[in-house]
Structures are given as C-alpha cells and as structure tokens.
C-alpha positions as CSV (number, residue, x, y, z in Angstrom):
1,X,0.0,0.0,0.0
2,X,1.0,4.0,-0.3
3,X,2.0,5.4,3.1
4,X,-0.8,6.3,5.4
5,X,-3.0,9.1,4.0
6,X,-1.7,10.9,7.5
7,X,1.9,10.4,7.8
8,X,4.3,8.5,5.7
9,X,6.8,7.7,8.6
10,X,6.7,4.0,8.6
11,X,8.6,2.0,12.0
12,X,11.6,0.7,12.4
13,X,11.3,-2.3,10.6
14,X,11.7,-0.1,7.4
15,X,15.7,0.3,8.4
16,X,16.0,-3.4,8.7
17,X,15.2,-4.2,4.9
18,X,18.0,-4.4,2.5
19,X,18.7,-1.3,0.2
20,X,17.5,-3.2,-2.5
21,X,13.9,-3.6,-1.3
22,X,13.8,-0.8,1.3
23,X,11.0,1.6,-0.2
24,X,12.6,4.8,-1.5
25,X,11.0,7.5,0.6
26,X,10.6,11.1,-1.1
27,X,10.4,14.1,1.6
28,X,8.3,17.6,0.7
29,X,9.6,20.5,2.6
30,X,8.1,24.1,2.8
31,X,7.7,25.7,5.8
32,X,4.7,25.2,8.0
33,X,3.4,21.9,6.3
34,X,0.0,23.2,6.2
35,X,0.1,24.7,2.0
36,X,2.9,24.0,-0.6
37,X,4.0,20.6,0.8
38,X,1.2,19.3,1.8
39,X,-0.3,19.9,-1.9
40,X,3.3,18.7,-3.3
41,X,3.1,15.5,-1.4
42,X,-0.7,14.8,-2.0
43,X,-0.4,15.3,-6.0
44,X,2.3,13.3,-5.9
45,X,1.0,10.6,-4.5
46,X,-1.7,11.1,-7.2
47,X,0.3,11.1,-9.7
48,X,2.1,8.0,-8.8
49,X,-1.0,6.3,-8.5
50,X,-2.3,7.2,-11.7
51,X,0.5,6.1,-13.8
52,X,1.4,3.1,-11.9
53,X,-1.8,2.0,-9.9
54,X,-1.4,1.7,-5.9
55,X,0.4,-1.4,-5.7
56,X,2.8,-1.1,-8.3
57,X,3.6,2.3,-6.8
58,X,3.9,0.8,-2.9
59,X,7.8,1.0,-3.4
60,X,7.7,5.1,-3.5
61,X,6.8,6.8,-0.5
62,X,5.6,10.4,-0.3
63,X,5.4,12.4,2.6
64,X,5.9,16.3,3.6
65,X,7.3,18.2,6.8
66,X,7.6,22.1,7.2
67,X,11.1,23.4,8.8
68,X,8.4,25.9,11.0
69,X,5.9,23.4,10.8
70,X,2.6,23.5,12.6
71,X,2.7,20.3,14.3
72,X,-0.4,18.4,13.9
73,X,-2.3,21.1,12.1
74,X,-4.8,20.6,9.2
75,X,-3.8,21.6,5.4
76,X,-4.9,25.3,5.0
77,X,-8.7,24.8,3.4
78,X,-7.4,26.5,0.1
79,X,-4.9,24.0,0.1
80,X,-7.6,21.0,0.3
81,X,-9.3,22.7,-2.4
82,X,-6.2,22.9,-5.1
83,X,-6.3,18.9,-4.3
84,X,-9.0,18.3,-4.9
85,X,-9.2,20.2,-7.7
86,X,-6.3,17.8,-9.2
87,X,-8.2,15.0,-8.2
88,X,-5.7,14.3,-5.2
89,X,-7.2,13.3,-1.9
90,X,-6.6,16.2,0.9
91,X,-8.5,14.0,3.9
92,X,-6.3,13.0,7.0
93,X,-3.7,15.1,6.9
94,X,-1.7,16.2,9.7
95,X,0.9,18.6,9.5
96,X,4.6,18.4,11.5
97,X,7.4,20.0,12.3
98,X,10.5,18.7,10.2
99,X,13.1,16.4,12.1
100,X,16.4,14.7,12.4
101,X,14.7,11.3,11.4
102,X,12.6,12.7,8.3
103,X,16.2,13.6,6.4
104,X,17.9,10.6,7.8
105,X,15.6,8.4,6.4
106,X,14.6,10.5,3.1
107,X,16.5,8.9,-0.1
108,X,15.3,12.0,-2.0
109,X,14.0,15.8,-0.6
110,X,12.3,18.7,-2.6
111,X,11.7,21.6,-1.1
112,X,9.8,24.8,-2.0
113,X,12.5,27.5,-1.7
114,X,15.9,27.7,-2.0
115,X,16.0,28.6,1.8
116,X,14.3,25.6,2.4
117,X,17.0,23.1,0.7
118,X,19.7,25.3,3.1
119,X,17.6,24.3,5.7
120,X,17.6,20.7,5.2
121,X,21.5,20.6,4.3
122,X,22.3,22.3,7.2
123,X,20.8,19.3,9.3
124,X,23.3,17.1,8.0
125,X,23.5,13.3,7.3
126,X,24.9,13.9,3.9
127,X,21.7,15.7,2.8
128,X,23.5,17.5,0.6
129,X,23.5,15.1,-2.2
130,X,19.9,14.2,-2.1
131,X,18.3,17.2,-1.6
132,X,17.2,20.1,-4.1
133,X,14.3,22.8,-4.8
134,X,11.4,21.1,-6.5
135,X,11.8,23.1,-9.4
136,X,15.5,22.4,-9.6
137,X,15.1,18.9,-9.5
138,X,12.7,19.6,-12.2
139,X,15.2,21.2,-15.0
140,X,18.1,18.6,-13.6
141,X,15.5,15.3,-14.8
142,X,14.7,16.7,-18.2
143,X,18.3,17.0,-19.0
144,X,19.1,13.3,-17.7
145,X,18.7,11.0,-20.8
146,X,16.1,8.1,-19.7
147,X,18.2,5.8,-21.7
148,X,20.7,5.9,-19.0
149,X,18.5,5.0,-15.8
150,X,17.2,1.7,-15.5
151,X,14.1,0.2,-16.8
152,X,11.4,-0.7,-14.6
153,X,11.3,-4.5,-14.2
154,X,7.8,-5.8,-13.8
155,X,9.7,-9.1,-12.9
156,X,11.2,-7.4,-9.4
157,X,8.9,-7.1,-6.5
158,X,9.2,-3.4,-6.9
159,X,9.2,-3.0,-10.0
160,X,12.4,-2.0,-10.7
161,X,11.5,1.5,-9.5
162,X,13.8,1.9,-6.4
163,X,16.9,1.4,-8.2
164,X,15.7,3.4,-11.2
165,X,15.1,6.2,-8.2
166,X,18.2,6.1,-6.9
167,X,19.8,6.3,-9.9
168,X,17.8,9.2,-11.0
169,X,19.0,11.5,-7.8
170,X,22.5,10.3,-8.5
171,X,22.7,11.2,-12.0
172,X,20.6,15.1,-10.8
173,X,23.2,15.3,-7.9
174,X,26.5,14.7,-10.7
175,X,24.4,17.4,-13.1
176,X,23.7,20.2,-10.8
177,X,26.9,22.0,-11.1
178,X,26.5,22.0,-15.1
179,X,23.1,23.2,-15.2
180,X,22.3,26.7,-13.7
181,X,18.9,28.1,-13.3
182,X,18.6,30.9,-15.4
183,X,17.8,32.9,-12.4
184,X,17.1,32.3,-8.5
185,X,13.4,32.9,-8.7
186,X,13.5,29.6,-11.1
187,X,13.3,27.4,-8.1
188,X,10.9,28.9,-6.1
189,X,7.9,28.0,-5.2
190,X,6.1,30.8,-3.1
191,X,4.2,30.7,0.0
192,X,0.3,31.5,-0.8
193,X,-0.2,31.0,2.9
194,X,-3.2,33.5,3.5
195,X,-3.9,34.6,-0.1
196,X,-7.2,34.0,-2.2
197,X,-7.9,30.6,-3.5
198,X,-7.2,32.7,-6.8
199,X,-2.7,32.4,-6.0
200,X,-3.3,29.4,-4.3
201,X,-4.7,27.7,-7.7
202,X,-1.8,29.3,-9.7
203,X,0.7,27.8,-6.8
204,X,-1.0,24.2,-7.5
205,X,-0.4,24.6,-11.1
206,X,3.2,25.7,-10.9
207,X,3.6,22.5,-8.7
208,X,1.7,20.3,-11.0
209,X,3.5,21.5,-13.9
210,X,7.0,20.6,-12.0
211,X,5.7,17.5,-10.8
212,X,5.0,16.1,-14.1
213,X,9.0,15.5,-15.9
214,X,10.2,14.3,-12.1
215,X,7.0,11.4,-12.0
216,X,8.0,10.5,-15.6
217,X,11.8,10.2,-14.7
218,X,10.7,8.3,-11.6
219,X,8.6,5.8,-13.2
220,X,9.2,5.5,-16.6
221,X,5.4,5.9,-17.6
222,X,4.6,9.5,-19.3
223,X,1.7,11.3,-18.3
224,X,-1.6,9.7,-19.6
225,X,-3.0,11.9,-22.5
C-alpha cells in the first residue's frame, strides 16, 4: 500500500530491509506543512497512482514536513481545495514540524525555496546530495537522458522503480553543477499562505507542472493523454 494518508513515517522495521527492497521514501519541505508541501506531497501521490496503480507504486513513498511546521495542524482549506481540484485526496492530513529522522531516512528531498533546501542541508546526514528545490530537481530530470537509468522491471517485486530512483538523484546530484537556473526565482515556489484561493490555484499549477518531468523520470510511464 502507499503510506498512510496521514503520515508517511513507517517503524523501524523499514531500516531493517536491504537497500534493495527498502521503499525509496521522497520528503516535501516548505515551511509550515499546512500549503505547498502538503499539496506537493498529495499530487504526488496522485500522480504515482495514476501512472502506476497503488500497488505497483507501494515501493515510493511520499510524505511532507515544514522546517516551522505547525505540528499536527490541518492543510490550509485553500490547500484542500487545489487537491481536490487535481483530483488528489486532501483527507487525514496532519501537518509536522521537520526532524532529524525525516532527512535521515529521506532517499530523495524537494523543497519549496531555495531557503528551504539550506535548511535541510544544514541538518546534515549527507543531505546534501539528495536534496534540491522542487523546481530544480525539475530542469536537472529533463536534462538526464532516460536511456541511461534503469528500466522498470515488472519481474522485481518493486518494479524495478527503487533502483531506477536512486539512480535518478544520483545522475541530478553529478548534473547540478552543469546546469544553472537561469535565475534564483527559477526554483521557487512561493508561500500563498493567506492569499485567495485565486494564488493558491496558480501555486498548484506551478507545482503540478513541476511534478510532471520528475514522476515520468521516476517511473518510466509519461503522463496519460
């Protein structure tokens, strides 16, 4: 199954599994965890399911955090409403405060801002490899040829789509000294936290549109027409 509709924090028996089976879990930071990662995390997890169907996409784990994040709180309502309005499910949500054990265990974080990504590097545990703006991860996937990652293997348990994720931030990571955004506002997602469901719906389509090339490079599946 996907990860709890709540939080995607499984137990300890997680760390116990070998790499190769060990889901690949992929960590949305903004900053309270109540608007753009929440809505990141949730279209994501659409997105997966769409492409791949629930099961196939078990292996990929979405989740979100905020690095001021209002522990326990509900997503923003104009936040529900750009989910829904994407189809995504915004029920059960519960916001919290990013930690220690959300990087340790992440294999890949996006984050909102710029600021955000310092954030997360800061905290150590050789984030810095595995951790980038959404939008940055965004323009690093298009430029990695798909050729090069591996195919998904309907024969594995997983598919095939763990080891094609970790070689996907692997081949970003080696690429993101050779391709500079054009400018810093390219990897920024703003915060519509108290602005009209108006910003909010152009915040969800900005995220939508970034999700789009990184679910592809992920999977393997294009979008469905």
């Amino acid at each position: 199954m996907m990860a709890p509709l709540g939080r995607g924090i499984a137990g300890p028996g997680d760390d116990l599994l070998p790499p190769a089976v060990r889901p690949f879990r992929i960590l949305h930071v903004s900053t309270g965890n109540v608007c753009r990662s929440p809505i990141t995390e949730r279209l994501h997890r659409r997105a997966l399911e769409l492409r791949l169907g629930q099961e196939r996409s078990s292996g990929l784990l979405v989740e979100s955090a905020g690095t001021w994040g209002h522990e326990g709180a509900p997503m923003e309502a104009h936040a529900a409403t750009v989910c829904s309005d994407y189809g995504a499910d915004p029920g059960g949500f519960i916001g919290r405060e990013l930690l220690d054990e959300h990087v340790i265990r992440a294999d890949l974080v996006l984050t909102a801002t710029r600021d955000h990504r310092a954030q997360v590097i800061s905290m150590g545990h050789s984030a810095g490899l595995r951790t980038f703006t959404l939008k940055e991860f965004n323009r690093l996937v298009r430029a990695i040829d798909p050729a090069t990652l591996p195919e998904p293997d309907p024969d594995l348990p997983d598919g095939g789509l763990i080891e094609r994720a970790r070689a996907l931030v692997g081949a970003a990571a080696a690429l993101r000294g050779w391709l500079l955004a054009p400018d810093p506002e390219s990897d920024e997602v703003h915060d519509p936290y108290g602005a009209p469901i108006t910003f909010f719906r152009s915040i969800g389509d900005e995220i939508n549109q970034a999700l789009d090339p990184v679910v592809t490079a992920l999977t393997g599946v294009p979008e469905r027409a």
